[in-house]
N, C-alpha and C positions, 0 to 999 in steps of 0.2 A: 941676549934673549933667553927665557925661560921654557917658549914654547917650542914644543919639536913635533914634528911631522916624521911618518912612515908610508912605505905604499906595499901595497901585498893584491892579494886577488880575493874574493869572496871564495871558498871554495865548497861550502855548504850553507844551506840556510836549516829551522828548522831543527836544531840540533837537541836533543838530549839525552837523559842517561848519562848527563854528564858527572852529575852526582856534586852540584854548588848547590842548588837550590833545590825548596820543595818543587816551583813550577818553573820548565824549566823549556825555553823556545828559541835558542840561542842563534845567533847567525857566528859561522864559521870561518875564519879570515888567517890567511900568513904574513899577514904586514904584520910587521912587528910593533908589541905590545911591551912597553918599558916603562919603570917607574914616575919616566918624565910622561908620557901619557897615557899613562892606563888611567879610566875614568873622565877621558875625553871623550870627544864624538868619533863617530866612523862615517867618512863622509866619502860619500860619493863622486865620480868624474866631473858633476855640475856643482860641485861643493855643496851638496843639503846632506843634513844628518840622518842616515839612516839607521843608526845605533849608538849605542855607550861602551865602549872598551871596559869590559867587566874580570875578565880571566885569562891564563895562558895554563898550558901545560907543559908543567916543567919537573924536571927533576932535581936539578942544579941551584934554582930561585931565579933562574935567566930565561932570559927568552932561547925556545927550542926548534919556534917552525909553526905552534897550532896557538890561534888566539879562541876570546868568542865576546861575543859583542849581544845587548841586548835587543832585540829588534824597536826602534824608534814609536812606533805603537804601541807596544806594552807600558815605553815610558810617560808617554802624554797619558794614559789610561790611567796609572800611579800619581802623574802628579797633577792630575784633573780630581782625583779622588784625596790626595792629601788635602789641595787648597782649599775644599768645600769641606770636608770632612775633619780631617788631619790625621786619617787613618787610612788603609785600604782596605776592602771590602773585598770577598771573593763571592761566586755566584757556586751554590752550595746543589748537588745531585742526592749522593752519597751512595752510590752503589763502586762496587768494583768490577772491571773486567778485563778481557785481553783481547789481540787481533785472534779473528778467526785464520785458521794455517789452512793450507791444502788439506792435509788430512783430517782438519777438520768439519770442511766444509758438509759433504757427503751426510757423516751423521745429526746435523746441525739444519737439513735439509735445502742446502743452497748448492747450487750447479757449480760455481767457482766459491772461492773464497772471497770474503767481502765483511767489510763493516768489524764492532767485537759483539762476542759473545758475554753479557751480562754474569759474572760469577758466584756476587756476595754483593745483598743490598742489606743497608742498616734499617733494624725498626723501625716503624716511625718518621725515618727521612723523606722528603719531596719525592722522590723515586719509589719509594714505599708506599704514600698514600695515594699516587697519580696511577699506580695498579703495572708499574712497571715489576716482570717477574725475573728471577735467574733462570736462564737459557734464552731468554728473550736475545736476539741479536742485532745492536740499533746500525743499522745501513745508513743513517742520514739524520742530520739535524741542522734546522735551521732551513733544510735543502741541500747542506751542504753534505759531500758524501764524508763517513768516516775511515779516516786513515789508518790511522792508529788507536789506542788507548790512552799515551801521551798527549797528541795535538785534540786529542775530546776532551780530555781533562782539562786542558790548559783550555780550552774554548767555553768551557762551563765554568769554570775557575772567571772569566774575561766579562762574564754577564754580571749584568747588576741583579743583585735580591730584589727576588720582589718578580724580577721579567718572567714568561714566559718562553719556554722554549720547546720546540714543534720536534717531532722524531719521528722517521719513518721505522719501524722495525719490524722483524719476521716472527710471527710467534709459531711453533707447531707448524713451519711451510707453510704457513698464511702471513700474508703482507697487513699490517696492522698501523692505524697514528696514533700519536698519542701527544696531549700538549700539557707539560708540567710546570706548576710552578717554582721557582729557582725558591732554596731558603740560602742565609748568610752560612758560610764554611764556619766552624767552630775554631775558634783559637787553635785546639790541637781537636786528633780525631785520632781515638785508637789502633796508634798502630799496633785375667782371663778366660772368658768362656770358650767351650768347645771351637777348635779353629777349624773352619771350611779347608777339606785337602782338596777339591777342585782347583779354587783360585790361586792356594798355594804352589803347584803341582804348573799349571798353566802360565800362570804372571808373573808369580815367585813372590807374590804377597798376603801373608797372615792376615786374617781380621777375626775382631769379636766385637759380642755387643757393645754397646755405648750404656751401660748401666751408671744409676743415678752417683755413686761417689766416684766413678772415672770420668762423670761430666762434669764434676765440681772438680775435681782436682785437674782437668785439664781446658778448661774454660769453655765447655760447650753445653747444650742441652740433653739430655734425652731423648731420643727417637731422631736427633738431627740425621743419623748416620752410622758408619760402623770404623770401629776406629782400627787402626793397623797397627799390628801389635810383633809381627818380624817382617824381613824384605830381606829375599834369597839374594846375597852377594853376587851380580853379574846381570842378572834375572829380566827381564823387559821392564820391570816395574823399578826395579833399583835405577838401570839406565834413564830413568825417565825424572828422578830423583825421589822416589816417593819414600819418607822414610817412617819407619815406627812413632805411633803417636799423630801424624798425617788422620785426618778425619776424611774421609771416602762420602759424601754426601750422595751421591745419584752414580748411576751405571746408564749408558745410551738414555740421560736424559728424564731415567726414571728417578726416582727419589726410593731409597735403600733405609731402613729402619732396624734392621736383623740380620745375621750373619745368612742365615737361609736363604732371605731374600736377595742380598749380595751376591750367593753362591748361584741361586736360580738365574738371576739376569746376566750373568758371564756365561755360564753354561752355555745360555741361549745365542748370547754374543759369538759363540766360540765358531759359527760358520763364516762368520764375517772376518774372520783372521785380526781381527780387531776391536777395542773396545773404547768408549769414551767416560772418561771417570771425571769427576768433579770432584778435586780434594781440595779441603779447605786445612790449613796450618796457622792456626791462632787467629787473629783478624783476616786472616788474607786467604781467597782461594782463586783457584785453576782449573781451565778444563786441559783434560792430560790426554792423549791418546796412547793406550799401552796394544804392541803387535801382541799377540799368542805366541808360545814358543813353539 
């Protein structure tokens, strides 16, 4: 016989970060995954297929102890969309964000943590023209709450273009809906002046203007922000990874255009023993929470 069989436990569902795939919703298993079947099914106590044996982590090229399986859902969704299509189709947002953390919740105006906080929306994108903003924090879609940033992505990623999808979010500590609709994901999606001695002295991080050939040369606009130009080795701001070249878009929320104003809005920050910055690093940005020293 060719076929082999293993038995193991589920021991997570859910999985990623695993870093195989763009979208990635893996279920987690230690039955062993071997050349003889990897790319079979992961079957359940009543023998139905709950996934496909897709990966193991190993260091050797053997099997170690961790598989992961694709959830059996995602595969009918792929190949419901190849037979009719002969491609797959993703359901297209195009904003970025992250989970909101304990300390972020406070300056984000929410009693606990919950939902993410919206970071970077593209031009132009369904999320653009539906009037969704960055700070905006989406609590719910569909009804369904959100977990992470991951399991949203993979859940908007899972719709068909074209559908609508319903979000509850918080704008300004006011509860807000909003129903957008989905576009198709694109093939690929892009992945000194005078320095403030406040913020440096405080956070341990430089800024200067974003003037017009340090926004060409480092691929941002004009007035987006203030760009950071040192970061004190050790410093709250280092600790939190911010480094030189790092684009600082907003302070608590506000939107920052000048070193002044950067300098103004920390100042003001500085009873709060903390601050919320929103840094953006080439396509991709973050809300960072940096202490005061």
């Amino acid at each position: 016989m060719n076929e082999t069989v293993t038995v193991g436990v589920i021991s997570a569902v859910g999985r990623s970060n695993v870093h195989i795939a763009a979208y990635e919703d893996f279920i987690q298993t230690d039955a062993a995954i071997n050349p003889g079947n990897s790319g079979g099914p992961l079957i359940d106590l009543d023998g139905r297929a709950i996934g496909f044996n897709t990966a193991i982590v190993s260091e050797s090229g053997g099997y170690m102890g961790i598989g992961f399986a694709i959830p059996i859902n995602m595969v009918r969704t792929i190949e419901e969309q190849l037979k009719n299509s002969g491609k797959v189709t993703r359901g297209y947002l195009g904003l970025y964000g992250q989970k909101v953390t304990p300390d972020m919740a406070e300056p984000l105006g929410l009693k606990e943590p919950a939902g993410l906080v919206i970071t970077q929306i593209q031009k132009g994108s369904p999320a653009d023209k539906a009037g969704l903003k960055v700070q905006d924090v989406i609590l719910e879609i569909n009804g369904r709450k959100v977990e992470s940033y991951d399991a949203f992505r993979n859940e908007i990623a899972a719709l068909r273009p074209g559908s609508q999808a319903r979000f509850n979010i918080l704008r300004d500590g006011k509860p807000l809906q909003l129903s957008v609709a989905l576009g198709e994901r694109p093939g690929t999606v892009a992945q000194r002046e005078q320095p403030s001695q406040e913020p440096q002295q405080t956070l341990g991080v430089e800024v200067q203007d974003l003037t017009k050939d340090l926004a060409n040369q480092l691929g941002y606009q004009p007035g987006e922000g203030v760009v950071v130009s040192a970061v004190t080795p050790g410093s709250p701001a280092a600790e939190k990874g911010i480094e030189p070249g790092d684009l600082i878009v907003s302070v608590n929320r506000q939107n920052v255009a000048s070193v002044d104003e950067f300098a103004a809005a920390v100042k003001q920050s500085r009873k709060n023993g903390k601050v919320l910055l929103l840094v953006r690093r080439g396509e991709m940005a973050q809300f960072v929470v940096v202490t005061f020293e």
